[in-house]
C-alpha positions in Angstrom: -3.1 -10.6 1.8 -3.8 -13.2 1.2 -4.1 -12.0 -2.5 -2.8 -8.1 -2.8 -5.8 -7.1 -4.1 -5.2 -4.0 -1.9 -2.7 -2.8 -4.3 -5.5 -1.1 -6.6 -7.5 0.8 -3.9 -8.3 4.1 -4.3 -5.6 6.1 -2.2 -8.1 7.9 -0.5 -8.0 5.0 2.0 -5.0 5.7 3.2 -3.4 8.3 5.2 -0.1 10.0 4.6 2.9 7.3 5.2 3.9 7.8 9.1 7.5 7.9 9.8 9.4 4.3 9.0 10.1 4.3 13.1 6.6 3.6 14.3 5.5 3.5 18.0 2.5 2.2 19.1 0.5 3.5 22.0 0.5 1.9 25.0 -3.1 0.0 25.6 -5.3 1.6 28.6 -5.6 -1.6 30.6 -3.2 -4.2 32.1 -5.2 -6.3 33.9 -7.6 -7.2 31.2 -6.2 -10.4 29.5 -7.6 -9.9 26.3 -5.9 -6.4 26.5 -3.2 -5.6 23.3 -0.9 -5.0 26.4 -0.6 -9.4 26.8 -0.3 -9.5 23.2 3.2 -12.0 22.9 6.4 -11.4 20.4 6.2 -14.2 17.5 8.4 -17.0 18.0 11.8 -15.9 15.9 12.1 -18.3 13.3 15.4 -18.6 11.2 16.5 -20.5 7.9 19.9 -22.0 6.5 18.8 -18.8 4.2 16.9 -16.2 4.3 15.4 -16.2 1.2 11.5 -16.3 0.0 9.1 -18.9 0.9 11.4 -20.0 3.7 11.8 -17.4 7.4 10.1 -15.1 4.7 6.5 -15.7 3.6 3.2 -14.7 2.8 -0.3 -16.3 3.6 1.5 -19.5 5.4 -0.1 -23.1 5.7 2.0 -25.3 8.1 1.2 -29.0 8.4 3.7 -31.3 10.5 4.5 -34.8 8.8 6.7 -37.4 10.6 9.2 -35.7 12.6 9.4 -32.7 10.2 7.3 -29.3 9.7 6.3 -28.4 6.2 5.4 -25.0 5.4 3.1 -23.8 2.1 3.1 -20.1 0.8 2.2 -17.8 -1.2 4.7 -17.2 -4.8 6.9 -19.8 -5.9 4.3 -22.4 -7.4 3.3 -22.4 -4.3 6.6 -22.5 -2.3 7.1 -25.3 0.1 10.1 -25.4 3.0 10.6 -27.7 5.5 12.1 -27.7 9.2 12.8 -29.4 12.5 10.9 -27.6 14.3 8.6 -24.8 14.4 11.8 -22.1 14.9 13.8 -23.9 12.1 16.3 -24.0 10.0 13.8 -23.5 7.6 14.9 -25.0 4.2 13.7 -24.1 0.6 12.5 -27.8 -0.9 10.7 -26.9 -4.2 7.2 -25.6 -5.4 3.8 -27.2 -5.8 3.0 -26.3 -9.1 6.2 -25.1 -10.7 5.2 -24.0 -14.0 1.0 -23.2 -14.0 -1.6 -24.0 -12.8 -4.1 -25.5 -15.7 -6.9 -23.2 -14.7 -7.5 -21.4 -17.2 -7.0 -17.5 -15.5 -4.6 -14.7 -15.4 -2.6 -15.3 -12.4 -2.3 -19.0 -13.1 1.7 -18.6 -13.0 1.6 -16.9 -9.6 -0.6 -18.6 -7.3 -1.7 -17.0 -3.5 -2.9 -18.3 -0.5 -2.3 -22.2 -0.4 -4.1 -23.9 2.2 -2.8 -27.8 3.3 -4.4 -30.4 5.2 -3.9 -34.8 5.6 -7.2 -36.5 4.8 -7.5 -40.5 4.3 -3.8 -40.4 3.4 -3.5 -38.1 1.0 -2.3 -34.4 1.3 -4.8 -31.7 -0.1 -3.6 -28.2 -1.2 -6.2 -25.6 -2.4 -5.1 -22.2 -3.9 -5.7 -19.2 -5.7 -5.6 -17.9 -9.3 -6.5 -14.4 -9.1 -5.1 -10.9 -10.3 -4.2 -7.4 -8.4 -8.3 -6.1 -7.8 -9.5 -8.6 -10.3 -12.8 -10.4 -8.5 -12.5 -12.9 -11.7 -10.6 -15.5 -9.6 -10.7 -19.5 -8.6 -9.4 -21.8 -6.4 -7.4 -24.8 -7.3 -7.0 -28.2 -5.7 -3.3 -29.8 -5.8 -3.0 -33.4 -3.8 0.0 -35.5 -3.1 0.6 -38.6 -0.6 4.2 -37.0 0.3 4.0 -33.3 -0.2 7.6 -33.3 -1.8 7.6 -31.6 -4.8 7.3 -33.6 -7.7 4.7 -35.7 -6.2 1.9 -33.2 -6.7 -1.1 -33.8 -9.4 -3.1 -30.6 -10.0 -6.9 -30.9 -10.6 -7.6 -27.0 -11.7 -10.9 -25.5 -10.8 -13.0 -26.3 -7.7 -15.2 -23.4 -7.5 -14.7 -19.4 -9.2 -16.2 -15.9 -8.9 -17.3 -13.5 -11.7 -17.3 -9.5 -12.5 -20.8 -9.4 -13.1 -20.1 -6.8 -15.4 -17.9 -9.4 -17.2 -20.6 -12.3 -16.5 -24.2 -10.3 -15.8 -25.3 -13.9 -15.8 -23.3 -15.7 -12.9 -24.8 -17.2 -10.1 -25.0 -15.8 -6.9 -23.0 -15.6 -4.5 -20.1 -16.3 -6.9 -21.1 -13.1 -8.4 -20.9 -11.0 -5.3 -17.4 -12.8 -4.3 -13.9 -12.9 -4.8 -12.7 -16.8 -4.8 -9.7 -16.6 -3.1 -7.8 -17.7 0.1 -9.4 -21.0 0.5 -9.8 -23.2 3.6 -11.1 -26.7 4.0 -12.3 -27.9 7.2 -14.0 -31.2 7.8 -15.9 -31.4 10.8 -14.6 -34.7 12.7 -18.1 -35.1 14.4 -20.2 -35.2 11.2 -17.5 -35.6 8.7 -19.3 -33.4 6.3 -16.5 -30.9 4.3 -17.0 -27.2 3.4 -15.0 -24.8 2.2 -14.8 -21.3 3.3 -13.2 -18.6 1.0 -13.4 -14.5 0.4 -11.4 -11.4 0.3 -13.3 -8.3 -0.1 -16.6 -8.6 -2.2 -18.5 -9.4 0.6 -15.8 -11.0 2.7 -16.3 -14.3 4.0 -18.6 -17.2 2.6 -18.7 -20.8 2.8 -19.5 -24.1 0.2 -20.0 -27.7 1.2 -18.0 -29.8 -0.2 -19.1 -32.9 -2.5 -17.4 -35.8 -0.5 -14.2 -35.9 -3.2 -13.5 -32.5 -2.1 -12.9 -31.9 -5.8 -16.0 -29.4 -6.1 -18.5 -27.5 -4.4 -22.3 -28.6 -3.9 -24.8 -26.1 -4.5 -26.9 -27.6 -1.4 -27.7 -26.7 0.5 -27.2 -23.3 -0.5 -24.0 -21.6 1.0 -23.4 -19.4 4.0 -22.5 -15.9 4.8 -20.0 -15.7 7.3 -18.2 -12.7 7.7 -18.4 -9.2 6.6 -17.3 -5.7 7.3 -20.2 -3.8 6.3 -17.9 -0.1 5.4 -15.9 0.0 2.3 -13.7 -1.4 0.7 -14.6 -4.4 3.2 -11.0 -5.6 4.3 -11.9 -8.7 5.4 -10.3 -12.0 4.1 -8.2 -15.2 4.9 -10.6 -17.2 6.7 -9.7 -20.5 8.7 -11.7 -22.5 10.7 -10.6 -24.7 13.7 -12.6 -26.7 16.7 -11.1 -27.0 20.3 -13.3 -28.4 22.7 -17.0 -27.2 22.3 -16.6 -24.7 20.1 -16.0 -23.9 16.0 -13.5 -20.8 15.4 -13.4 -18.4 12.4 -10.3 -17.1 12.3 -9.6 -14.2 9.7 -7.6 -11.3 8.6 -8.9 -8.0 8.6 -7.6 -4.5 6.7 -5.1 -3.7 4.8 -2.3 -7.0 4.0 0.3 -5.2 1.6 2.8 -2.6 -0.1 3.5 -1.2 3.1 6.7 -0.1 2.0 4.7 2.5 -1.0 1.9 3.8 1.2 0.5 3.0 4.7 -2.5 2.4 5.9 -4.0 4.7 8.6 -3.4 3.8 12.0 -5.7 0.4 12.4 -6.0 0.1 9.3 -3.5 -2.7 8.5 -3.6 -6.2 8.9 -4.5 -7.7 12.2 -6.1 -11.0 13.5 -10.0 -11.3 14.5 -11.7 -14.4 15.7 -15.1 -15.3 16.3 -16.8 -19.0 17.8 -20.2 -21.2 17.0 -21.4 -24.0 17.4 -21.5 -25.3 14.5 -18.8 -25.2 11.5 -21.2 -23.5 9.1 -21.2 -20.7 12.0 -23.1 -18.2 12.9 -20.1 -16.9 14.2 -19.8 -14.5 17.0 -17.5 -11.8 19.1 -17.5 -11.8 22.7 -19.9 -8.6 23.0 -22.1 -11.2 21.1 -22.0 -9.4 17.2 -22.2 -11.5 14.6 -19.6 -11.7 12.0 -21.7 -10.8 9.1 -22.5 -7.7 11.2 -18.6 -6.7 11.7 -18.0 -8.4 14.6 -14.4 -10.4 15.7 -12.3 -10.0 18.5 -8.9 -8.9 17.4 -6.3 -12.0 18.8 -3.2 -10.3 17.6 -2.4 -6.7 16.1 0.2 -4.4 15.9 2.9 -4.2 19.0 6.0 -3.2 19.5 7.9 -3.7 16.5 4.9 -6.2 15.1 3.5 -4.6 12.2 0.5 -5.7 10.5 -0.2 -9.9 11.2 -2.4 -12.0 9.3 -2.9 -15.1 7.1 -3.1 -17.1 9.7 -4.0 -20.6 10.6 -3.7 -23.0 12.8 -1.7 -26.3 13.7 -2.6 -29.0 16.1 0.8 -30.3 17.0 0.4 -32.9 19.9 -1.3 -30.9 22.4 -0.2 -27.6 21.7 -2.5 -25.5 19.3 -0.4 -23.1 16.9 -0.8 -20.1 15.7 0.6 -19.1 12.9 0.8 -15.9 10.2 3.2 -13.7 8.8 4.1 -10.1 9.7 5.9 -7.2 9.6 9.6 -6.9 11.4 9.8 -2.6 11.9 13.1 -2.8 13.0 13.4 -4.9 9.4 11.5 -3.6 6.7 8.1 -3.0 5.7 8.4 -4.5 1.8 6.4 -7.9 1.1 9.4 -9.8 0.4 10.3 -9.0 4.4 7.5 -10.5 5.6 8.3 -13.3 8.3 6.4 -16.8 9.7 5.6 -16.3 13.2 4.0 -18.4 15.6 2.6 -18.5 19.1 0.7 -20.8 21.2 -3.1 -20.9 22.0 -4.4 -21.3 25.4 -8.0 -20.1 26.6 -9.4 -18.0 29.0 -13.2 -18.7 29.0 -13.5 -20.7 25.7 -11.6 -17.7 24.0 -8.4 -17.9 22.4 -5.4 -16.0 23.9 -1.9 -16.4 22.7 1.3 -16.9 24.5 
C-alpha cells in the first residue's frame, strides 16, 4: 500500500481467493520488449535476520550514503536498515520516530510510506499519519544530517486531507484527497520543489513546495496527476524521477494488501505503471499517448512467475545505474504483509521508456 487503506473495501471487489499455488499465463508475445514475458526476477536480497523492516518491508525508500545503503519503511517508527550493498546483509539499525509522531492524528504511532532524500546536507524524510480507509490523514516531515536513529527532529504537519463530511468546509483538493504516500522531488534545472501525494480519493496530486520544504504553497494552485477513473480508484504511491529529457511518474496501481485473507481478482493486485513529461508538474502520459488523469500508465513490472503483486516503488540513482526498487510478494513464500520482500532491478531504456533488467 502504501497505506492499507484497502483493508476496508467492500468485498464485492474481490473475487473468490484462487488457490495459494498461482500460475500466471504465459504473455502472447516474445518479441515485444515491453512484453510481461522480459519482465526480470528481483534481485534476492538477504539480512543477518529476517525480520521486519530489514529483507522484509513495505513501501521502501532507499538512499545510498558513503559506502553504505540505507533503507526507510513502512512500521517501526519508520524502520531504518542498513547494508553493503543493494543484496545485503541487511541490518535492523533503529526507527525514525520511535515513539509518535506529534501530529495530532490517529495513526500517529504507526507511520506508512516514508519517503527519503539528501538536500543542502541535510536528510529529509516525509511520511504518513493515516488510518485503515480513513481519508483524514497528513504527511509529516522528519530531517537529520546522518539518518542514524537518534539524530532525527520531527516537524509534524506539512500538508492534510479532510472527510468532508467530517470538515464540509475544507479546501479543495485536500478535500477530495487522501494525504498519504508522499514524495518530494526537486527539479535540478529550476530548483523549484513539489510534492506529490494520493491514494485513492482521486489518486495522484501534486503541491509546490515553499523553499523550506516545511509546507505546501497554495500557488500556484496544485496539479492533477493521476487517476483511475472506475471505483474504488487503486491508484497510489507516486514517485517522480528525471533521466535524460524526460520527467517519470512512477506509481502503484490496485490492490497493495491482506493477500493472505482475500485476493484480488486476477489484475487486480498491485503492479507498477509509469508515465513521462516534460515537465515535473506533468502532464504525464502512456506510450499509446493517454494521459494519466485519464487512466493511462504503462505497466513496468507485474506479476510473474512467483512475483506476486509489486509496488511502492522508487528509485535510486547510484553512480550510473538507475534502481528500481519495491516490495513484493514471494508465492513460493507467503502471501501475509509481514512476508513482503525489497526487491530491486535496474533501469535501462528502449526509446526513452523504462525497461528493467
Amino acid at each position: 500500500m502504501r497505506a492499507y487503506n484497502i483493508l476496508w473495501l467492500s468485498a464485492a471487489l474481490f473475487a473468490a481467493p484462487w488457490p495459494f499455488a498461482i500460475a500466471f499465463a504465459a504473455p502472447a508475445s516474445n518479441s515485444d520488449p515491453f512484453s510481461p514475458s522480459k519482465w526480470p526476477m528481483p534481485n534476492k536480497v538477504y539480512g543477518e535476520d529476517d525480520g521486519w523492516g530489514t529483507v522484509h518491508v513495505h513501501d521502501p525508500s532507499v538512499v545510498k550514503r558513503g559506502r553504505y545503503y540505507y533503507s526507510f519503511s513502512t512500521h517501526l517508527g519508520i524502520a531504518i536498515a542498513r547494508a553493503p550493498t543493494l543484496n545485503g546483509p541487511w541490518k535492523h539499525l533503529g526507527s525514525v520516530i520511535p515513539t509518535a509522531s506529534i501530529i495530532d492524528l490517529p495513526g500517529r504511532d504507526d507511520l506508512w510510506a516514508p519517503d527519503v532524500s539528501f538536500h543542502d546536507g541535510v536528510y529529509y524524510c516525509y511520511y504518513s499519519v493515516s488510518t485503515f480507509g480513513s481519508q483524514n490523514s497528513a504527511i509529516g516531515l522528519a530531517t537529520s544530517k546522518t539518518l542514524l536513529p537518534g539524530s532525527w527532529t520531527d516537524h509534524g504537519e506539512v500538508m492534510r486531507s479532510y472527510d468532508p463530511s467530517d470538515f464540509p468546509d475544507a479546501p479543495s483538493p485536500n478535500n477530495i484527497t487522501n494525504a498519504i504516500d508522499p514524495n518530494l522531488y526537486i527539479d535540478p534545472g529550476t530548483q523549484k520543489a513539489v510534492l506529490s501525494y494520493g491514494s485513492f480519493w482521486s489518486d495522484i496530486w501534486q503541491f509546490p513546495l515553499k523553499h523550506l520544504l516545511f509546507a505546501v504553497e497554495s500557488s500556484p494552485p496544485p496539479s492533477h496527476l493521476a487517476l483511475d477513473p472506475t471505483p474504488p480508484q487503486a491508484v497510489e504511491g507516486a514517485f517522480l524521477h528525471k533521466s535524460e529529457d524526460w520527467y517519470y511518474l512512477y506509481f502503484s496501481a490496485g490492490i497493495c494488501c491482506g493477500y493472505n485473507v482475500t485476493m484480488p481478482a486476477k489484475g487486480k493486485e498491485y503492479k507498477i505503471k509509469v508515465g513521462r513529461g516534460q515537465t515535473a508538474q506533468g502532464p504525464f502520459f502512456d506510450r499509446n499517448g493517454t494521459n494519466l488523469v485519464d487512466g493511462g500508465g504503462d505497466i513496468v513490472f507485474g506479476s510473474h512467475d512467483w512475483v506476486y503483486g509489486p509496488g511502492g516503488q522508487g528509485v535510486l540513482v547510484d553512480g550510473n545505474r538507475e534502481i528500481l526498487y519495491y516490495h513484493y510478494v514471494d508465492t513460493r513464500v507467503g502471501y501475509g504483509d509481514a512476508e513482503k520482500f525489497l526487491g530491486w532491478n535496474e533501469i535501462h531504456y528502449l526509446d526513452g521508456w523504462p525497461v528493467l533488467e
